[in-house]
C-alpha positions as CSV (number, residue, x, y, z in Angstrom):
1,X,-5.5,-25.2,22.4
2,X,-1.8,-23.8,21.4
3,X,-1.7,-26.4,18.7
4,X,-4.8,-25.1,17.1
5,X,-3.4,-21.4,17.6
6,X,-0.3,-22.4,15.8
7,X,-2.0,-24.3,13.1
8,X,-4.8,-21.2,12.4
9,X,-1.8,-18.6,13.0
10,X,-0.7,-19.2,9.5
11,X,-3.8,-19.0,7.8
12,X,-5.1,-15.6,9.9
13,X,-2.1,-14.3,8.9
14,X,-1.6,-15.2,5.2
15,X,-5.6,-15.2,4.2
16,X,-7.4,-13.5,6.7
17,X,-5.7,-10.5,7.4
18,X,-5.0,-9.4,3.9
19,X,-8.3,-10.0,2.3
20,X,-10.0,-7.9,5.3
21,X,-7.1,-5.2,4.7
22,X,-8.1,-5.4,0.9
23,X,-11.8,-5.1,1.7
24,X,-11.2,-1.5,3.5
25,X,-9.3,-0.6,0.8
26,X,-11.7,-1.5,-1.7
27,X,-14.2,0.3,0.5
28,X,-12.2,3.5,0.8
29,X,-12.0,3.4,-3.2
30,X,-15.9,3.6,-3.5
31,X,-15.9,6.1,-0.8
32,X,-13.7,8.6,-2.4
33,X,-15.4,7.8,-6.2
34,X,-18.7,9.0,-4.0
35,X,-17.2,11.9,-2.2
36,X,-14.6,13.5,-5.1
37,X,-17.4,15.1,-6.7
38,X,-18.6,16.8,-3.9
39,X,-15.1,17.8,-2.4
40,X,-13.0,18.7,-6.3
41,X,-13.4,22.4,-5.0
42,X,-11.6,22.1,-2.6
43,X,-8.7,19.3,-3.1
44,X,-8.8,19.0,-6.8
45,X,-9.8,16.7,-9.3
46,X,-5.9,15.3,-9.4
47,X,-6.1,14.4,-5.7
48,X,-9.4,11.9,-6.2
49,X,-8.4,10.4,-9.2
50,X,-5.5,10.1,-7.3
51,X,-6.4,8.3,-4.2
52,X,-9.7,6.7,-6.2
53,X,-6.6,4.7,-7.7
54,X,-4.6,4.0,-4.9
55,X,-6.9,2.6,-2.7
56,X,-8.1,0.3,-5.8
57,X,-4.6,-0.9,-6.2
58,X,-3.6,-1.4,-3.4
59,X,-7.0,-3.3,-2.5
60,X,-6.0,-5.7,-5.2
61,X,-2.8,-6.1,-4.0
62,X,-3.7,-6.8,-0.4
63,X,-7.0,-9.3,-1.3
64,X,-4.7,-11.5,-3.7
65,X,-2.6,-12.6,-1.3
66,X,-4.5,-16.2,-1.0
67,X,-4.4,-16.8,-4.8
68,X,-0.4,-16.0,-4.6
69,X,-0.9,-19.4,-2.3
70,X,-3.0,-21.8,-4.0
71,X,-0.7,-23.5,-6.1
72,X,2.8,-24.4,-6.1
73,X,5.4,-22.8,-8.5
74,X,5.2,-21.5,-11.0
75,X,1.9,-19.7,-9.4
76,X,3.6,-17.9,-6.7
77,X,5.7,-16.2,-8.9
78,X,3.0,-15.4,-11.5
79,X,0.5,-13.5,-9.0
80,X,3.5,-12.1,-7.1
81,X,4.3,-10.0,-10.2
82,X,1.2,-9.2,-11.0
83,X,0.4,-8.3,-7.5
84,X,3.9,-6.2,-7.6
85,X,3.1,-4.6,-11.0
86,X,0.6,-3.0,-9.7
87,X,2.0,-1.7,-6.3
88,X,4.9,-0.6,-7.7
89,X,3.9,0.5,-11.0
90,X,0.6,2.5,-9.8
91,X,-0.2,2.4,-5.8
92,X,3.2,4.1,-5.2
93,X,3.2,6.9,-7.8
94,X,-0.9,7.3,-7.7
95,X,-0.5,8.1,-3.9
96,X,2.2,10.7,-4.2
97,X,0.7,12.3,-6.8
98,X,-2.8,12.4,-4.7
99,X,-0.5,13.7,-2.0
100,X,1.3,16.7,-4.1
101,X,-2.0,17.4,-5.7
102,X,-3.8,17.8,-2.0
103,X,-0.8,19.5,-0.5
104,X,-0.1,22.2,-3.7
105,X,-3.3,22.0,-5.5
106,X,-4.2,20.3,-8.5
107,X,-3.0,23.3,-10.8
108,X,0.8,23.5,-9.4
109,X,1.1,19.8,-10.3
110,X,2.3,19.6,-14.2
111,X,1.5,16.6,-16.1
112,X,5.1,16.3,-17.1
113,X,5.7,15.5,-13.2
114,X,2.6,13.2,-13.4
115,X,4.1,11.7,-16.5
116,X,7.7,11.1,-14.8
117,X,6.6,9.6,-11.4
118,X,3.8,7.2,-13.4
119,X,6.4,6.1,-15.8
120,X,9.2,5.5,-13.0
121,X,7.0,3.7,-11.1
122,X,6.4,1.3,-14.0
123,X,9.9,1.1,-14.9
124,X,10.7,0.2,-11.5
125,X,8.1,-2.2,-11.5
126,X,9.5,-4.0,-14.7
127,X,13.0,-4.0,-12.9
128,X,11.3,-6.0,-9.9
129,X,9.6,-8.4,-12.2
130,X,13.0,-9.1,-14.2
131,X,14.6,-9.8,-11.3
132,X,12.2,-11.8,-9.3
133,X,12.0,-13.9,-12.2
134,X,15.5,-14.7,-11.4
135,X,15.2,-14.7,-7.9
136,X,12.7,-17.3,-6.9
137,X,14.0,-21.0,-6.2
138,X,10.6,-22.7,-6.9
139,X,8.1,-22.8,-4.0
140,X,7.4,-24.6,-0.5
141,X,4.4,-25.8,1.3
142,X,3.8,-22.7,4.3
143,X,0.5,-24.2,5.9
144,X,-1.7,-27.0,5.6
145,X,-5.6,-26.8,6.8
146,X,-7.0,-30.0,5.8
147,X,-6.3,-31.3,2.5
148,X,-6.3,-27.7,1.2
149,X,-2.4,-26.7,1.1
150,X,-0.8,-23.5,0.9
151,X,2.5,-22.6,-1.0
152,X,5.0,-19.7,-1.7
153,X,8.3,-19.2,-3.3
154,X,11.8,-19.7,-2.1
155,X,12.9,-15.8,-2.7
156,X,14.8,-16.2,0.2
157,X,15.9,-19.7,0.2
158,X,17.0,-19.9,-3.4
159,X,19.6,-23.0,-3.7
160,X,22.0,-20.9,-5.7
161,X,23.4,-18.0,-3.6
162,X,24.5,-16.0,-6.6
163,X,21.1,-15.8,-7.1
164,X,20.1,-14.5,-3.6
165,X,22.1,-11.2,-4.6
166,X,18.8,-10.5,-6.6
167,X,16.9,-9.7,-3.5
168,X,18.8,-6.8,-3.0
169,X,17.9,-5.7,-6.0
170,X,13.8,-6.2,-5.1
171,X,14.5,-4.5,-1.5
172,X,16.0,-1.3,-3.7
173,X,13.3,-1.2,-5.8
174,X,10.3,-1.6,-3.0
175,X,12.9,1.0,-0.9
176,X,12.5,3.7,-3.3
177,X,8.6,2.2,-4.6
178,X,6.3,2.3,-2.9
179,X,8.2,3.0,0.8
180,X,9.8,6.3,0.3
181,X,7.2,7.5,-1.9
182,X,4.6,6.7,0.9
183,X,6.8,8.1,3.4
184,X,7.7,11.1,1.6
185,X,4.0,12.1,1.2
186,X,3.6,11.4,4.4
187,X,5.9,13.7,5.7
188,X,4.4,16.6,3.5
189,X,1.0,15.7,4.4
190,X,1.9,16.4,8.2
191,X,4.2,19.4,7.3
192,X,0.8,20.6,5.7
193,X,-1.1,20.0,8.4
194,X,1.5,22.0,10.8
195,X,1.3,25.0,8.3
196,X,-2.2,24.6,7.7
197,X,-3.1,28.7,6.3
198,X,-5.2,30.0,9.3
199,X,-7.7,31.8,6.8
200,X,-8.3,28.3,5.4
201,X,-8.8,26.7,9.2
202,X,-11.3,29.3,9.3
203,X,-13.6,27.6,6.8
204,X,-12.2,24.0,6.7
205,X,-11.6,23.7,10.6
206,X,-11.4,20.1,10.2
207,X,-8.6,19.6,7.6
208,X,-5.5,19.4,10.0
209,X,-7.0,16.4,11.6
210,X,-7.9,15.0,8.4
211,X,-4.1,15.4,7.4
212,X,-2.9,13.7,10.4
213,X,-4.7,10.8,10.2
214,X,-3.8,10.6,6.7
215,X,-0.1,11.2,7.1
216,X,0.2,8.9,10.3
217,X,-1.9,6.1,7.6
218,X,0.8,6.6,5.1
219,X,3.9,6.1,7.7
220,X,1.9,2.9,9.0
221,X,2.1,1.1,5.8
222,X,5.8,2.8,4.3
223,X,7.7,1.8,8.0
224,X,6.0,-1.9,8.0
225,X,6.9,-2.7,4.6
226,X,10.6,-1.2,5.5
227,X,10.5,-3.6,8.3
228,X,10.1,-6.6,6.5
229,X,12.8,-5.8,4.7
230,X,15.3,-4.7,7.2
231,X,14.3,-7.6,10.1
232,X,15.6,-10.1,7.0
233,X,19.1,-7.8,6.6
234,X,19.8,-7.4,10.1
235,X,18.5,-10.5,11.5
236,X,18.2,-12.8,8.6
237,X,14.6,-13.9,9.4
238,X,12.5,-14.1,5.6
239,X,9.1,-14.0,4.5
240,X,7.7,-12.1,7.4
241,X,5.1,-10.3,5.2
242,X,2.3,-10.3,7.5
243,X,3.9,-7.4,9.2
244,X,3.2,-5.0,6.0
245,X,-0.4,-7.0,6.1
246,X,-1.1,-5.6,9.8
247,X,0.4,-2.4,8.6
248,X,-2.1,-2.0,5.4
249,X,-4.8,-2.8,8.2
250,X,-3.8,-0.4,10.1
251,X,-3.5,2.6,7.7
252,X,-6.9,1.1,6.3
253,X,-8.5,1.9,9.5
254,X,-6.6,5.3,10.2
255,X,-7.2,6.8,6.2
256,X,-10.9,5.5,6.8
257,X,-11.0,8.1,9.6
258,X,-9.3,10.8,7.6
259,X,-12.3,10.2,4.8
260,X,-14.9,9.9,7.1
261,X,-14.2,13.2,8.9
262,X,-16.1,16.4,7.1
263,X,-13.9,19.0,6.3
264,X,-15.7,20.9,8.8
265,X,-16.7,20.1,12.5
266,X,-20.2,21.5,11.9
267,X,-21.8,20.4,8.7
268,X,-25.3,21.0,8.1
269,X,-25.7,18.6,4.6
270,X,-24.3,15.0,5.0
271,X,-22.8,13.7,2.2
272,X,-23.9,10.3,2.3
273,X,-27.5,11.5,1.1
């Protein structure tokens, strides 16, 4: 009984749990592309598109995970960036600019500012790709269920230590994109909710619990991912990603609760008709 635990451990972890994170994702994404009409009064078209991308993104990036492990290298490396590309180029900035947008409305939030965090974001995610070119060491079997065998790559195991410097470089780039930019809209998000103007509460009673939920979803996934990266500094343990995997599963389920709650506790119209 252990010995099958241990053997289907790998594969819940690596297959399982982020294609069923990806699936809420996706989910959320056709959610809000209902909803955004309905609600542009009163967040703004900025924060839809906004979080209509995100979630799409970051659904990608989540339900890719098994192809990343089909084949041995150089496939690991060539979904990994892809699957990076699009965290770090759009998931990150598309969710802080949903955030500001939500937070300040759509009209306080230039395009030049849209411009700048969109084209860091893919700047940074051109850096990450240069570098995990570089960093990778080829790829290693992880799991094996029957004759159908899973790989990844050696980021952390490189056979040339000059090389392992690089992943300092990709734990800079995921600090500052996506996690800080996660955590920093967060943190408004809640400092919203706080300050919530008590002549809007009036009418949108609903909306500080909404925020909660949505910040607490956002410090979920921003502190896993920083975990992951910290628990290999400090402790030297690599490749733990299926914490950031439990952590996109958990924000999944806690931003599905901040979309499914009306803006108002009393609603007389649904809008799922």
């Amino acid at each position: 009984m252990i010995q099958e635990f241990s053997e289907f451990l790998p594969v819940f972890l690596n297959v399982v749990v982020p294609v069923l994170s990806g699936l809420i994702f996706f989910a959320m994404a056709k959610y809000v592309k209902h909803v955004g009409p309905m609600r542009t009064l009163i967040t703004g078209e900025l924060t839809y598109k906004g979080a209509y991308g995100a979630f799409l993104f970051l659904g990608i990036y989540l339900a890719s995970r098994p192809l990343q492990i089909l084949w041995p290298h150089p496939w690991p490396l060539i979904v990994n960036n892809v699957r990076e590309f699009l965290m770090i180029g759009f998931f990150g900035p598309a969710v802080f600019i949903a955030i500001m947008s939500l937070v300040f409305g759509s009209e306080h939030i230039p395009r030049r500012l849209v411009a700048c965090v969109m084209g860091l974001g893919v700047a940074l995610a051109a850096v990450f790709i240069v570098a995990n070119i570089f960093a990778i060491g080829g790829s290693e079997e992880i799991f094996h269920l029957g004759r159908f065998r899973a790989y990844d790559g050696l980021w952390f195991k490189n056979p040339r230590e000059d090389l392992r410097e690089l992943m300092r470089i990709l734990f800079i780039v995921r600090l500052i994109d996506p996690v800080f930019l996660v955590f920093a809209a967060g943190s408004v998000v809640f400092w919203h909710a706080k300050t919530y103007p008590p002549e809007k509460r009036t009418l949108y009673d609903n909306m500080p619990k909404k925020l909660y939920l949505l910040g607490a979803g956002c410090y979920a996934f921003s502190i896993s991912m920083l975990s992951v990266g910290l628990i290999f500094l400090i402790a030297h343990i690599p490749n733990q990603w299926w914490i950031y995997y439990l952590g996109a599963l958990a924000a999944g389920f806690l931003e599905t609760k901040s979309l499914a709650l009306p803006v108002r506790k009393h609603v007389q119209v649904s809008e799922h008709t």
